[in-house]
N, C-alpha and C positions, 0 to 999 in steps of 0.2 A: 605728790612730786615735791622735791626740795631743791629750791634756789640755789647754786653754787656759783662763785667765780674764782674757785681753787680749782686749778687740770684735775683732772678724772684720774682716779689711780687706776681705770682697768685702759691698756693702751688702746683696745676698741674704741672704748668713748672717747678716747682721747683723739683719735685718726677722726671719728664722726665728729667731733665738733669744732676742730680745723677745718676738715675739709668743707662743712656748712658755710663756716665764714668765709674760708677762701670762696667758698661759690658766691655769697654774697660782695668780696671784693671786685670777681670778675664783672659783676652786673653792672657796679659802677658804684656799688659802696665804698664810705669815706674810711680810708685807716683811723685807729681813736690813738693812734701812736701819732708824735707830731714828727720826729725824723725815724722812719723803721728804720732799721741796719741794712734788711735786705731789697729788694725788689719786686721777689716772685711771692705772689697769693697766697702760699700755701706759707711762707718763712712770715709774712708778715702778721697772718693768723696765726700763729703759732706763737711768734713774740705775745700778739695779746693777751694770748690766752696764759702765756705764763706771770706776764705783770698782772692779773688779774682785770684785766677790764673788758674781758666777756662775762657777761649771766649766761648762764642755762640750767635747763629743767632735769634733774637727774632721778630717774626713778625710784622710788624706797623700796630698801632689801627687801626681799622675800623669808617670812619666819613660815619655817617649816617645823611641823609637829613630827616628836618622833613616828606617831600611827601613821604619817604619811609617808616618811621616810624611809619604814618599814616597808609600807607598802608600794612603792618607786622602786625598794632594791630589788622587793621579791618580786616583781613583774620583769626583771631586767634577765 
C-alpha cells in the first residue's frame, strides 16, 4: 500500500475517502482547516482532502501478465 495526500484520481476512491472523514467529523473529529468555507461533513472533508492534509492508504495497481489476461478474456 502507498501513502498519498493527493485526491484519488478514480472518483470511487475519491467518494470513500470523503465520506470516511466525513464520518470521522460527525463522531466529533477536529476539522485540520482553521476556517472551512463550508459547514456540512462531507464539504469540509472534501476541502481537506483537496489542500492535501488527509493521508491515506491507496492500494498498488495490479500488473497483469498477458497469459493471464489471455486467460480472463477467454473465460468471459
Amino acid at each position: 500500500m502507498v501513502v498519498s495526500t493527493q485526491p484519488p484520481e478514480s472518483q470511487f476512491a475519491y467518494v470513500v475517502v470523503v465520506s470516511q472523514r466525513a464520518r470521522q467529523l460527525m463522531l466529533g473529529g477536529r476539522p485540520l482547516i482553521d476556517n472551512p468555507r463550508a459547514r456540512k461533513y462531507t464539504r469540509v472533508a472534501e476541502e481537506e482532502l483537496r489542500q492535501g492534509l488527509l493521508e491515506f492508504e491507496a492500494p498498488d495497481p495490479i500488473v497483469e501478465t498477458e497469459g493471464e489476461a489471455k486467460k480472463r478474456k477467454d473465460n468471459l
